[in-house]
C-alpha positions as CSV (number, residue, x, y, z in Angstrom):
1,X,111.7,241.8,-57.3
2,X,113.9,244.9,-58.4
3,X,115.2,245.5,-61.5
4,X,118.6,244.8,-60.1
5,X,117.6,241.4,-59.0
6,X,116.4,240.6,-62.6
7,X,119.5,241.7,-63.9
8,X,121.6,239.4,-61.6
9,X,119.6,236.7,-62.3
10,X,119.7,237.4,-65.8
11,X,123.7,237.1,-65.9
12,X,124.0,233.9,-64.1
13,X,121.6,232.3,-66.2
14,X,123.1,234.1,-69.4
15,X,127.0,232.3,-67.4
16,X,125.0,228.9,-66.8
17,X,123.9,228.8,-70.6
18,X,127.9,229.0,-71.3
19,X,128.6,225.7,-69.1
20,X,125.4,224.2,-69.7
21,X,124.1,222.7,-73.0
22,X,120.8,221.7,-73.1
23,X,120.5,219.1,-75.8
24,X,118.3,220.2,-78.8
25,X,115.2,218.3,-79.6
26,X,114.5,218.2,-83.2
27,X,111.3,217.4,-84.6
28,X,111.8,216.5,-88.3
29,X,108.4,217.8,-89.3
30,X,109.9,219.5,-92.2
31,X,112.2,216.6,-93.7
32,X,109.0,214.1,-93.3
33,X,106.7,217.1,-95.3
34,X,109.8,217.6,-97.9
35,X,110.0,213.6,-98.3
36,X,106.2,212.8,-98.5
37,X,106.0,215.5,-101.6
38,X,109.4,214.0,-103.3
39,X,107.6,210.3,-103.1
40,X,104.7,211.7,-104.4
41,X,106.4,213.3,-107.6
42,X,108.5,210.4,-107.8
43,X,106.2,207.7,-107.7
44,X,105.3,207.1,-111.3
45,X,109.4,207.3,-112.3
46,X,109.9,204.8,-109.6
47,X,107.1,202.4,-110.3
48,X,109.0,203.2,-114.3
49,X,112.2,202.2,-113.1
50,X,111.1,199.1,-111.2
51,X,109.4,197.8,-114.4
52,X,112.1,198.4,-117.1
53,X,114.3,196.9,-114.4
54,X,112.1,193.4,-114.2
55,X,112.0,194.3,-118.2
56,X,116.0,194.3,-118.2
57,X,115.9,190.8,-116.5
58,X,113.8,188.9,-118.1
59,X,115.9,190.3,-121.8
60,X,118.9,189.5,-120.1
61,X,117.3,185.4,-119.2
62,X,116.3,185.9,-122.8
63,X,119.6,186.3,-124.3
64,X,121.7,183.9,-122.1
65,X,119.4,181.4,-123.2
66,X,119.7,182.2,-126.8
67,X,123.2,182.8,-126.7
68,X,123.6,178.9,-125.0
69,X,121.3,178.1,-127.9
70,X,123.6,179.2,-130.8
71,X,126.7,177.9,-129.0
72,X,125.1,174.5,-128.9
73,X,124.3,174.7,-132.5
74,X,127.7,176.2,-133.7
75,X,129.4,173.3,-131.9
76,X,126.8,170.6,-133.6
77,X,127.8,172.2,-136.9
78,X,131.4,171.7,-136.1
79,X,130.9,167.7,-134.4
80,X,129.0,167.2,-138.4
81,X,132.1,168.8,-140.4
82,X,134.4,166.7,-138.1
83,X,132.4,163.3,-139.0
84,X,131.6,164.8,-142.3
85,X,135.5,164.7,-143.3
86,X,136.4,161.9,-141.1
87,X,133.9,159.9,-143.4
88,X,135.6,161.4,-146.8
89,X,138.9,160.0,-145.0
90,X,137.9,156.8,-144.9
91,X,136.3,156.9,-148.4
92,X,140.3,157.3,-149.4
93,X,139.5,161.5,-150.4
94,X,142.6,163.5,-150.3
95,X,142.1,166.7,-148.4
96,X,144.7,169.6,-148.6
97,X,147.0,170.9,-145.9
98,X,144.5,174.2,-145.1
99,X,141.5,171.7,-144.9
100,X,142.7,169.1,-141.9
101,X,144.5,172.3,-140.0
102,X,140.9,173.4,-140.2
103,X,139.3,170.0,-139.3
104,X,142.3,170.2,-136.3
105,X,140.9,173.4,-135.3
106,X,137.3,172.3,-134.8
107,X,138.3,169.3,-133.3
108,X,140.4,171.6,-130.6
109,X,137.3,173.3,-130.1
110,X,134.7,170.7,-130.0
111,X,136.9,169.4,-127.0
112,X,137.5,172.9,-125.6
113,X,133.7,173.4,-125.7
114,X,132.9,170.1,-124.2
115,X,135.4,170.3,-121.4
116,X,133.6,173.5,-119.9
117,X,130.2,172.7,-121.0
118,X,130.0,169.1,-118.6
119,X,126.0,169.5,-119.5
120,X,126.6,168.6,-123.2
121,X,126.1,165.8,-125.0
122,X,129.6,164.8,-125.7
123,X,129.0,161.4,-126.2
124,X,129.2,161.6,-130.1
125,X,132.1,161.8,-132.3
126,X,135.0,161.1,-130.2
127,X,135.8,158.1,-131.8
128,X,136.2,159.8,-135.4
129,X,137.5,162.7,-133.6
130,X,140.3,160.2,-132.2
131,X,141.5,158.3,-135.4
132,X,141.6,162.1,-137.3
133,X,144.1,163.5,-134.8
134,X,146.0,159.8,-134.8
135,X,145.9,160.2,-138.1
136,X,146.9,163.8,-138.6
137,X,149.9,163.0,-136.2
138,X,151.2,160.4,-139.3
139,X,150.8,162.2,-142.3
140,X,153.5,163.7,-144.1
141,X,153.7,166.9,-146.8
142,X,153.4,164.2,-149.5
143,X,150.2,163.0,-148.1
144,X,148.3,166.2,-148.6
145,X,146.4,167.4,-151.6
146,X,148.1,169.6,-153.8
147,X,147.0,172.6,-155.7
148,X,147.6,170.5,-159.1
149,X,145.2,167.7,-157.6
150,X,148.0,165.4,-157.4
């Protein structure tokens, strides 16, 4: 083969290459190399992270549960000072004005509570509960306890 030949064979190849694309095979040797180091390094941070993560949960279970805890003892406290002054009612003891809008207030709540807690016991109480708001409902200015104790 001449020179000349080479060179024409050359060019139409070099033409071809312009028309032609020959798709590229990649090997990812490198990114497999790069990513087998970064596990390595990060290994220990991620085996870190996984455990302060099951940590996280288990606080988190932790404090919901204590959290429903102290709810369910706030709301006891409250049902007691609702019976509590339900019994000084009935004993004939004069409360002031601030004292049943107080008492009204809890009982609010202790309903409120029960309503979107179904898993309470609510079975206490509602019978007091009933009779102070009845009786709330019928008492006039006169009928409150004055600063004077009259």
């Amino acid at each position: 083969m001449t020179e000349h030949q080479i060179k024409i064979i050359i060019a139409v190849f070099a033409v071809l290459a312009l028309f032609i694309k020959i798709p590229k095979v990649e090997l990812p040797i490198w990114r497999w190399i790069l990513e087998g180091i970064g596990k390595s390094i990060n290994a220990p941070l991620s085996a870190k992270i996984a455990e302060l993560s099951a940590q996280i949960s288990n606080v988190d279970k932790l404090l919901n549960e204590h959290i429903k805890t102290q709810e369910e003892a706030e709301i006891t406290a409250c049902r007691r000072r609702i019976l509590r002054f339900w019994d000084e009612v009935m004993m004939g003891v004069r409360h002031s004005q601030e004292h049943w809008n107080n008492i009204m207030e809890d009982v609010d709540g202790y309903h409120t509570y029960c309503e979107s807690h179904p898993n309470y016991h609510n079975s206490k109480a509602t019978r007091a509960m009933s009779l102070l708001t009845d009786k709330f409902n019928e008492l006039t200015p006169q009928d409150f306890l004055k600063e004077d104790n009259t």
